[in-house]
C-alpha positions as CSV (number, residue, x, y, z in Angstrom):
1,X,37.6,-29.7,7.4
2,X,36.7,-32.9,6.5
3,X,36.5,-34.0,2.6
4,X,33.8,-35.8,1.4
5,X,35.7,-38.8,1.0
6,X,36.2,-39.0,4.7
7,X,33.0,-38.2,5.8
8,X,31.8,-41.5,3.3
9,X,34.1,-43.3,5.0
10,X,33.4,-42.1,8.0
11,X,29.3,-43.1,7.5
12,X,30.2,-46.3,6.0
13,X,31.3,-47.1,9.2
14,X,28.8,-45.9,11.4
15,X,26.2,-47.8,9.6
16,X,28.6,-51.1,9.4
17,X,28.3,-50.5,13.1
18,X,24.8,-50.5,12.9
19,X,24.6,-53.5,11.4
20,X,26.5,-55.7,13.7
21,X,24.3,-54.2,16.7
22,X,21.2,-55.7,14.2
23,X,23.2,-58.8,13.4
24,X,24.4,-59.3,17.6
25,X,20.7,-58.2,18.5
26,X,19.4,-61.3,16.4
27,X,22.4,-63.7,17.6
28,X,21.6,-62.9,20.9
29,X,17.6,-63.6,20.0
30,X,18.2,-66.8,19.0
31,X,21.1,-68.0,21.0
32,X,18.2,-67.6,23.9
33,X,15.7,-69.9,21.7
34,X,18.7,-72.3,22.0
35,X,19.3,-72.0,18.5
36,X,23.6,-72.0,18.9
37,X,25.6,-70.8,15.7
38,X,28.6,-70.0,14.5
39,X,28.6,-66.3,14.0
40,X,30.4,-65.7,10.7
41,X,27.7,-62.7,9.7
42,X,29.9,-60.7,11.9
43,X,32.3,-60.5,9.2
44,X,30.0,-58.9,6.6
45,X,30.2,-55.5,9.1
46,X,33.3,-55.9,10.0
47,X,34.8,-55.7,6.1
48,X,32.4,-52.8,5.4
49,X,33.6,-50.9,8.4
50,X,37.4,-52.1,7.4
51,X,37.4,-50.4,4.0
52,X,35.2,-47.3,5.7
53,X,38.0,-46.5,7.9
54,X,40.5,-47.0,5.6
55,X,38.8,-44.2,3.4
56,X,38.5,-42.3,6.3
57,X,41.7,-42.2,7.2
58,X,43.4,-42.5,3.8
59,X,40.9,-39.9,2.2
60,X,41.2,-42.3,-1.1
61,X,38.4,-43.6,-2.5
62,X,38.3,-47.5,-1.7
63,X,38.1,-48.3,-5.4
64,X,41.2,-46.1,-6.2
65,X,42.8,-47.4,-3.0
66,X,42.0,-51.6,-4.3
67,X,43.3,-50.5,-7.8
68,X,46.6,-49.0,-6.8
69,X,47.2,-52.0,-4.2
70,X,46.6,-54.0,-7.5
71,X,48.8,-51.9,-9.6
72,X,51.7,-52.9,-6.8
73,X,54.1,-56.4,-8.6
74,X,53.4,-59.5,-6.8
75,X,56.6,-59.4,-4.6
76,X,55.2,-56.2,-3.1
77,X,52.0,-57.2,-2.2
78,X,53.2,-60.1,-1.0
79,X,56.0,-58.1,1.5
80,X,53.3,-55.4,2.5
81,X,50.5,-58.1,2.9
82,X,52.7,-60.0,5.0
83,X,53.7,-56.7,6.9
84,X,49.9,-56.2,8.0
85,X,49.0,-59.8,8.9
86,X,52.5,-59.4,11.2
87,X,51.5,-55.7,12.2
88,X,47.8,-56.8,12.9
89,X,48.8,-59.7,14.9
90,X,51.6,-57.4,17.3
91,X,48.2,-55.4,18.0
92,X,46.1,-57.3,18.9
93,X,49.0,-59.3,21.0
94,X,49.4,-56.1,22.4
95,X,45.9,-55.5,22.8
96,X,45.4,-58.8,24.9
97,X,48.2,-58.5,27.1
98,X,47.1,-55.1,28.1
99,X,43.6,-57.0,28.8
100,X,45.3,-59.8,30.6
101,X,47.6,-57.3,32.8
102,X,44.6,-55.0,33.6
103,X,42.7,-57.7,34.7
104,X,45.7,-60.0,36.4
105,X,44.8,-63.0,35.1
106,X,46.1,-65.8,37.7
């Protein structure tokens, strides 16, 4: 059974999702008026959804979750922050080489 927590989580996502389908809808718009844009809004979603799944998976409130990462000394946030950038980078190397294998790039 899933807490309520998770299931918060859980809908912050789906509706973070929902709002980068809005925002790409509206890019998309646009970009065929010839209107051409960086698309930073993208990352509006994409944090909501971020700190979604983390409750989901975590079931810890997000606030509880930023205070106890705040709670950590600065050597430790520095050694886990560092750890995620390097374990966020190996998956989405990862990731891309799987893309780039499936597809045989030439």
């Amino acid at each position: 059974m899933l807490s309520n927590i998770r299931i918060k989580g859980l809908f912050q996502v789906a509706w973070a999702s929902a709002l980068f389908a809005i925002f790409f809808g509206i890019g998309y718009w646009l970009n065929s008026l010839g209107w051409h844009h960086m698309p930073w809004e993208f990352a509006i979603p994409a944090g909501l959804a971020i700190a979604g799944l983390l409750q989901a998976i975590t079931g810890i409130p997000f606030i509880r979750l930023a205070s106890q990462w705040d709670a950590l000394r600065p050597w430790q946030r520095g050694v886990f922050g560092v750890g995620i950038v390097l374990a966020s980078f190996a998956l989405l190397s990862a990731a891309a080489i799987a893309y780039l294998s499936y597809q045989g790039a030439s």
